[in-house]
N, C-alpha and C positions, 0 to 999 in steps of 0.2 A: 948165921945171924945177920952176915954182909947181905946177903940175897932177900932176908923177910924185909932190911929195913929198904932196898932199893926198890922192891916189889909195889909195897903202896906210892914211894917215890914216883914208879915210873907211871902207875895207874892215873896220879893227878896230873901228870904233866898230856898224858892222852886225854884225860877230861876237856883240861886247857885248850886244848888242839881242836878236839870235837865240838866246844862250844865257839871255836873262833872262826872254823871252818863253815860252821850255822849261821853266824852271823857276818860272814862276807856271802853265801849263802843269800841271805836275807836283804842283804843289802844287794844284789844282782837285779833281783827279783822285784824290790822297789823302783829301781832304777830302769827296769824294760817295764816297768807300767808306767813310769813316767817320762819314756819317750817319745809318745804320742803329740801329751801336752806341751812337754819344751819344745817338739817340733814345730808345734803350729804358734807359738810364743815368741819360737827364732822368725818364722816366713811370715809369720804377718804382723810380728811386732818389731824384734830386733830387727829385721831388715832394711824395710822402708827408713828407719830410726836410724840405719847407717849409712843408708844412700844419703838421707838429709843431711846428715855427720860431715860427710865427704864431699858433698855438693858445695856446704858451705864454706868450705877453704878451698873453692876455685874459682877461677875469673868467667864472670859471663861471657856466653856464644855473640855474634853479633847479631842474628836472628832468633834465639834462644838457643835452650842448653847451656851447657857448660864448654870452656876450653880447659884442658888437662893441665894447669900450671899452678902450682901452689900460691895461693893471696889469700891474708885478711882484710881486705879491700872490706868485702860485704859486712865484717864486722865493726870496723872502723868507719862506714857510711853510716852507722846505727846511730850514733853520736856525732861525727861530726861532716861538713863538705868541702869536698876538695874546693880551690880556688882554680877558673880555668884558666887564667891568667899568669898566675904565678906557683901554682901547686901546691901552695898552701893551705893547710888546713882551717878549718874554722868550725865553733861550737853551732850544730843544728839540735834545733827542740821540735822538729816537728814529729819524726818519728817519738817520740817522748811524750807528747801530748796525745797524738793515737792512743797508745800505751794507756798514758792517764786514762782517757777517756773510756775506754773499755773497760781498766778495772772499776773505774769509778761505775759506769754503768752495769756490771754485772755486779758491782757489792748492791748498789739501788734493787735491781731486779730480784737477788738473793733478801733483801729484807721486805722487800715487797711478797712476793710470793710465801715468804715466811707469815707476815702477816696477815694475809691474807686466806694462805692453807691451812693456818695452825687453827682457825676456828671451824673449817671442814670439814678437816680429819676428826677434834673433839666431837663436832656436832653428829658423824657417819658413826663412829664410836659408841655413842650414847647411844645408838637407836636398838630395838632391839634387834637379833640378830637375822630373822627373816627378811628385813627393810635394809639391810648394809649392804649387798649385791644389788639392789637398784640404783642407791647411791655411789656404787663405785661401778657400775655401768656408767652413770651421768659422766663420771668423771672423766671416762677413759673413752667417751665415746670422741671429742676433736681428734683422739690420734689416730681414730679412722681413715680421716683427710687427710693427704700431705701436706705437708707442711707449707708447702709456697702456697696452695688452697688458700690455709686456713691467714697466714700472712697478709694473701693479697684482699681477704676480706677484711682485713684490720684495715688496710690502706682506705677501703670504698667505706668506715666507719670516720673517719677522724679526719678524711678529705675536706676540703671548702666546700665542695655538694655532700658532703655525708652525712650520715645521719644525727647524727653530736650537734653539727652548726645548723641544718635547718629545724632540729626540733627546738634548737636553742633560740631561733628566730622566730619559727611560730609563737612561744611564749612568749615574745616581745622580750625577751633577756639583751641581745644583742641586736643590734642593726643591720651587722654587715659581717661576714664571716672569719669564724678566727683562725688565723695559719698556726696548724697545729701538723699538720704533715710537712716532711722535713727538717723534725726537728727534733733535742734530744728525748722532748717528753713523748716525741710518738715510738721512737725506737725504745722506749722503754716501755711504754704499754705493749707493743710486739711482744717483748724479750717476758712482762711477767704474764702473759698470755700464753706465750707458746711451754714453760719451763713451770706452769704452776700445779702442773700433777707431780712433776717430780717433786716439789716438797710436798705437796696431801698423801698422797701412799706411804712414802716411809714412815711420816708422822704417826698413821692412820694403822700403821702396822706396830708400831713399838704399842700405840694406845688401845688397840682391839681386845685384849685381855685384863684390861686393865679393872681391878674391882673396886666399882662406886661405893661399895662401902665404907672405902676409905673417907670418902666426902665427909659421909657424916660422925664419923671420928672425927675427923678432922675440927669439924663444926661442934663436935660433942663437946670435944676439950678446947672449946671458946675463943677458936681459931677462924680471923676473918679471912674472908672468901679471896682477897690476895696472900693471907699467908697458907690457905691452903694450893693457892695456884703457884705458887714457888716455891713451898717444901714438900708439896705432894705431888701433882701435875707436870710440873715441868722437869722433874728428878725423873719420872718414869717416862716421860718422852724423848728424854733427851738422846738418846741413841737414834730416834728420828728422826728429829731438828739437827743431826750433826751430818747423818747418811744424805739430807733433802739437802743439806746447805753445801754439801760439795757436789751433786748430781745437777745443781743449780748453779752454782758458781764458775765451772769448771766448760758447760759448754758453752753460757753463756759470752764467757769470755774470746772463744772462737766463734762466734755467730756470726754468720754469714749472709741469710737471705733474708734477714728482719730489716740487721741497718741498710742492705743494699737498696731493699724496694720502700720503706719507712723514712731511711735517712734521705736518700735521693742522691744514694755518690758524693752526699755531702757532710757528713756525719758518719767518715767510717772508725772502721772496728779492725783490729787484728787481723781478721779474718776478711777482712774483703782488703787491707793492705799486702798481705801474702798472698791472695789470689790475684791482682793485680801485677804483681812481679813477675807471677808466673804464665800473665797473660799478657795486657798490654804492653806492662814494665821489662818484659822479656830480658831479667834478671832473678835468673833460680837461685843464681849463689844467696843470694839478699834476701829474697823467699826463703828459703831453707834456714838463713840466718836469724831471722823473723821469729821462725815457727820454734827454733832451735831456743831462743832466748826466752819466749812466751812457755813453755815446757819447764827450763828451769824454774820461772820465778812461781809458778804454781808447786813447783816439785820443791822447792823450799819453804814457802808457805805452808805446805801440806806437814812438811815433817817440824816444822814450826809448833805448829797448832798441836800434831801429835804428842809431840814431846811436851807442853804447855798442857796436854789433858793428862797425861801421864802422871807430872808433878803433882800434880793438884787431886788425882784422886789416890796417890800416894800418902798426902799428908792428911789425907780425909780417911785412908786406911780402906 
């Protein structure tokens, strides 16, 4: 009787075993497919990310590089300046208004290109579906050009001789030419020039299956054409409008060869302040410390917003 009841005893306990065996097993087996990806996630992501890491707690070369000796020098210059006289520190805002200045002009560019792609994308959308590859050829054809191209033909548009101010003259509108190069509204025309497909595609893809017959429900049940554009249209874009707003926001914010040839070295950006350190400023620690703090505060924002869309379509169910 000792042996029938130990018999199925021992039988479960080898089931237990063969299923646990399956599933380290299983789990091996995940794990050598996704060595490939970590591989290249560690060498071209985590790497670079840890040299910047460790660059920026060392003291700059006196020709560039680094010297091997642990300092928050390059963090501590972010905020404030040493004094050469007496070694005291003191509050600096200049690096703080760079900062400003970038996010503020990448939120501008981001609701620019928003506003500007969200009727694109609707308009490419509506067409019928043999005409939507023309239109999104149209779209995609500037990123044929490179980019400094397509740049340096903004500069020959918004120049003192460009074409903005002499056709504004022909018309007798103006007299004398207006300076519009070198300044924040030309780097801004750059930035929603060069980043304005990245909000029309995503838009244009949440909206490409979208069925107009909702419209006229919509309309059926005596719903005017803004309350169909905000409980109907924009609830089924919005997975666009969120993918365009950070594919927009995000590089904007490191942009480099817009303000460089737009702003004129004099309107910079994140991005041409970290290159800088790492060229003329021949201070990498600062550079790195730069890149290292611009990373965070997007990488907080990000999970900000996520968590802020989370709540909310939580209590929307």
């Amino acid at each position: 009787m000792a042996d029938i009841v130990q018999q199925p005893a021992t039988g479960s306990q080898n089931l237990q075993q063969a299923v646990q065996a399956r599933a380290k097993a299983k789990r091996r087996v995940r794990l050598f497919l996704l060595l490939p990806a970590l591989g290249i996630i560690g060498i071209f992501g985590l790497a670079p990310l840890s040299i910047a890491l460790i660059y920026s707690f060392l003291e700059p070369g006196t020709y560039g590089g680094v010297e091997w000796s642990f300092s928050t020098d390059a963090y501590v210059q972010f905020l404030f300046e040493r004094d050469i006289f007496d070694d005291t520190l003191g509050f600096n805002s200049a690096y703080l208004q760079i900062f400003g200045r970038s996010f503020g002009l990448a939120i501008l560019t981001m609701c620019g290109t928003l506003m500007l792609g969200f009727p694109v994308a609707y308009f490419i959308a509506a067409r019928p579906p043999e005409q939507r590859n023309a239109w999104l050829f149209a779209i995609t054809l500037p990123f044929w050009t490179n980019l400094l191209i397509r740049t340096y033909s903004m500069l020959l548009i918004v120049r003192d001789e460009g074409f903005i101010n002499l056709a504004l003259m022909k018309l007798g509108v103006i007299g004398a030419p207006m300076q519009m190069l070198y300044t924040d509204g030309a780097v801004l025309a750059g930035l929603v020039y060069s980043y304005l497909p990245f909000m029309i595609l995503p838009i244009y893809a949440s909206l490409e299956k979208f069925d107009f017959a909702l419209l006229e429900a919509g309309h059926d049940l005596y719903a005017s054409r803004i309350q169909v554009f905000r409980h109907i249209i924009i609830p089924i874009s919005r997975p666009g409008i969120v993918a365009g707003c950070a594919l927009v926001l995000i590089p904007a914010l490191g942009a480099y060869i817009t303000p460089e040839l737009l702003g004129g070295g004099k309107k910079l950006m994140i991005g041409n302040l970290i290159a800088m350190q790492f060229g003329s400023g021949r201070n990498w620690p600062f550079g790195s410390a730069a890149a290292l703090i611009l990373m965070a505060v997007v990488l907080i924002a990000l999970l900000l917003s996520l968590r802020a869309g989370a709540e909310k379509e939580n209590r929307h169910g």
